[in-house]
N, C-alpha and C positions, 0 to 999 in steps of 0.2 A: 281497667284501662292502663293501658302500657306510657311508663313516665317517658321523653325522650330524651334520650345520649346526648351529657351535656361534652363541649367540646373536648373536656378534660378527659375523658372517660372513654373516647373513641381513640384518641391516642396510646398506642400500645408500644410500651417501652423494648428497645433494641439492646440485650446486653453485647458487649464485645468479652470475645474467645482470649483469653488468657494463653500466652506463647506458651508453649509446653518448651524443657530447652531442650536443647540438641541429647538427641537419644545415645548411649552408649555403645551402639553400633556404628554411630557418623565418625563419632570420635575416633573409636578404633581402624575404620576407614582411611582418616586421615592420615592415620599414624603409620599404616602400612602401606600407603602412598609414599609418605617422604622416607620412608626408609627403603623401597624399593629408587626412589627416585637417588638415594646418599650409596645406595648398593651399585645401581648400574653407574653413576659417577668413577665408583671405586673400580669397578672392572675396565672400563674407559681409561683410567690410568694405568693400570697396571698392564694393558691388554696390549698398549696401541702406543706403546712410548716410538718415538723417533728415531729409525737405527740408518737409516737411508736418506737422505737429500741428495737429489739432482739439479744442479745449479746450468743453465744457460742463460746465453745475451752478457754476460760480464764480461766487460772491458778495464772498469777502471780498479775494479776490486778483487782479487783471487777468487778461487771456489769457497775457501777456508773463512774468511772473512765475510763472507753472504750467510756462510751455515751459521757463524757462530754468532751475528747478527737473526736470526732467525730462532735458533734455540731460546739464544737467549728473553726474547718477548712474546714464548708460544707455548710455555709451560712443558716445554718439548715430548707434545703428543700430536699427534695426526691428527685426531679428531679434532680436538679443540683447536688447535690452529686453525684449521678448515673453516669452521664456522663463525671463528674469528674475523677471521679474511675478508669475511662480507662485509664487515661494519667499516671498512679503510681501504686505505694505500698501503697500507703496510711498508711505507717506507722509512727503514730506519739507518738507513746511510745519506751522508749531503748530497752527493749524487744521484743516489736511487731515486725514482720520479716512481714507482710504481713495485712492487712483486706480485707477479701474478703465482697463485700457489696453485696445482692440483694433486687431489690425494687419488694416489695411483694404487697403494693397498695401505694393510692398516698399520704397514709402517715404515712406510716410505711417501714422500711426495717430491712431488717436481716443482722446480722456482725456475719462473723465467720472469729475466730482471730488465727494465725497462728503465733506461738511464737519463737523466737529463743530458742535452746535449749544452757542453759548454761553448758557445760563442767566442770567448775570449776572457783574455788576461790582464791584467795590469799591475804592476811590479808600487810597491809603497814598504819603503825599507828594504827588511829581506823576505817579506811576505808577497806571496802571490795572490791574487784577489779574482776571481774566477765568476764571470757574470754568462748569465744564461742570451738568447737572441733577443728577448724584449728590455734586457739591462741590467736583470735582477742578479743581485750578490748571491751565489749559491755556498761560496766558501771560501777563506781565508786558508791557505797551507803554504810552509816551509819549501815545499815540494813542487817544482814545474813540469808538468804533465807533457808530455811529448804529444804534438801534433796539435796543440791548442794553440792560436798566434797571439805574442804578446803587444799592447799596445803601446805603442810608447811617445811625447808629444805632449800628453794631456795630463792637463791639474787637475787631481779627483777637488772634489767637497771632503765631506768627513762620509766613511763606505757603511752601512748596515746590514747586518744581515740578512738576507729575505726580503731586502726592500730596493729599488730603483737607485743604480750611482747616478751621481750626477756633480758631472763635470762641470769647471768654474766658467768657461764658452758653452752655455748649454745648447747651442745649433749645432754644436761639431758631434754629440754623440749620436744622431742620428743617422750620420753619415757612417759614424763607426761601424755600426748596429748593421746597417743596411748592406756594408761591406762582407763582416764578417757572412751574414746570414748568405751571401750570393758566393761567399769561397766556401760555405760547408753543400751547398748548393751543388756548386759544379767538381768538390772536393780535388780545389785547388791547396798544393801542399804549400803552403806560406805558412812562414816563422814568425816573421816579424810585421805588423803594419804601421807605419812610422807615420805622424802627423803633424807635418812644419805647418802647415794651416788649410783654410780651408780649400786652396788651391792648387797646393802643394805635397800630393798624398804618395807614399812610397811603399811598399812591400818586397817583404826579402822573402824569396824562393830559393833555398839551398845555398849555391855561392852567387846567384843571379839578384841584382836589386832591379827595381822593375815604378819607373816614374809613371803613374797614375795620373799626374793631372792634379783636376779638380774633379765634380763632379758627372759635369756634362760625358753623356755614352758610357757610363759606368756599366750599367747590364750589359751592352755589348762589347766593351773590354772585359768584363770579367769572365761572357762567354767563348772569348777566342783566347783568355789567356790560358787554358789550359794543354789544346794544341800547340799553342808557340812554344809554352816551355818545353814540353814534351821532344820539341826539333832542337833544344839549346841543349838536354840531356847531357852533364857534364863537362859545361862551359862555365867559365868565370864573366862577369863584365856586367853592364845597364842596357837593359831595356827599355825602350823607349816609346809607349801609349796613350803621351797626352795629346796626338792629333787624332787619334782612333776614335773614327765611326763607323755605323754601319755604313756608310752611302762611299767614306773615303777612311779604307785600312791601311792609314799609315803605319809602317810600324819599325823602327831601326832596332840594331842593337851594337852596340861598341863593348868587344872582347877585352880583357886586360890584361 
């Protein structure tokens, strides 16, 4: 008579596989991996250095000053710039908002430079203070850029860099902002925008000053100021647009 399987005994033990380690073919694998991988690195340098740059869209910088801005944070190869490129803006001038790179061979690429556009100025000492359309400080220089209008009128705060000025009347830069943005707009040529207050707003065009008013019909003065001056073309004297609406275009002007 057959005894029965006590519960001990129907249980059948599971051993576990022991890792055998990595075979000396992986290893060797690996090694001719990264040394093919330190191989083609090295030919990539040697191969594809930078002998060519094509610089457009610069305004405020020479050709010279974009390349040597470019070499300089690109390990000056094509290739690895290129791939670089992706991860940013690559901009490494205070004015550069962008470079757009493309590699045209493998040793030359093209830069087209994509500028901030400066709004305006503001003089503090002998330094210039350069803010972008929404207000931001882009840059501090010794140097007054032709065709930027300077502000003049207004008590800054203390300025930061990269960050929002702000004026000690803080309703008045609004009006700054919205001015400048409507003369790069209809790329009215004004030097200077003068601000005796909020009523009282003036712009110098060449040898022409030009009384603005307050703010009331601002868009539609700043849309007909650029035909008017254009008929005053090498006149001295004030212009006169504080009654200017669209519905009633007043407009004088007293020569001097």
């Amino acid at each position: 008579m057959r005894k029965k399987r006590t519960e001990k005994e129907n249980i059948v033990p599971i051993r576990k596989k022991k890792r055998k380690p990595a075979s000396g073919r992986v290893k060797a694998l690996l090694a001719i991996c990264i040394v093919l991988l330190f191989g083609m690195a090295g030919v990539i340098l040697w191969q594809c250095p930078i002998d060519t740059i094509i610089v457009n869209g610069n305004e405020t910088y020479t050709k010279d000053e974009v390349e040597a801005a470019v070499r300089e944070n690109c390990m000056n190869n094509t290739v690895f710039y290129t791939v670089y490129s992706f991860f940013g803006k690559n901009a490494y001038l205070p004015f550069i908002e962008e470079l757009d790179i493309t590699f045209l061979e493998k040793n030359t690429i093209l830069v087209e430079v994509k500028e901030k556009m400066r709004a305006g100025m503001i003089q503090e000492m002998s330094e210039y203070c350069y803010f972008d359309k929404d207000g931001i400080l882009l840059e501090t220089s010794s140097v007054r850029i032709k065709d930027v209008p300077l502000i003049t009128g207004l008590q800054m705060n203390e300025c930061i860099l990269n960050e929002k000025m702000e004026p000690k009347e803080a309703n008045v830069f609004p009006v700054i902002l919205k001015m400048s943005q409507l003369i790069m707009k209809y790329q009215i040529p004004v030097s200077e925008i003068q601000f005796n207050s909020i009523t009282d707003i003036r712009l110098r065009s060449n040898s022409i000053w030009i009384a603005m008013g307050g703010t009331e019909e601002l868009d539609a003065k700043m849309a007909e100021l650029p035909s008017v001056l254009e008929s005053l073309y090498g006149k001295q004297g004030e212009l006169n647009m504080e009654h200017f609406s669209e519905e009633n275009k007043v407009i004088s002007f007293k020569a001097n």
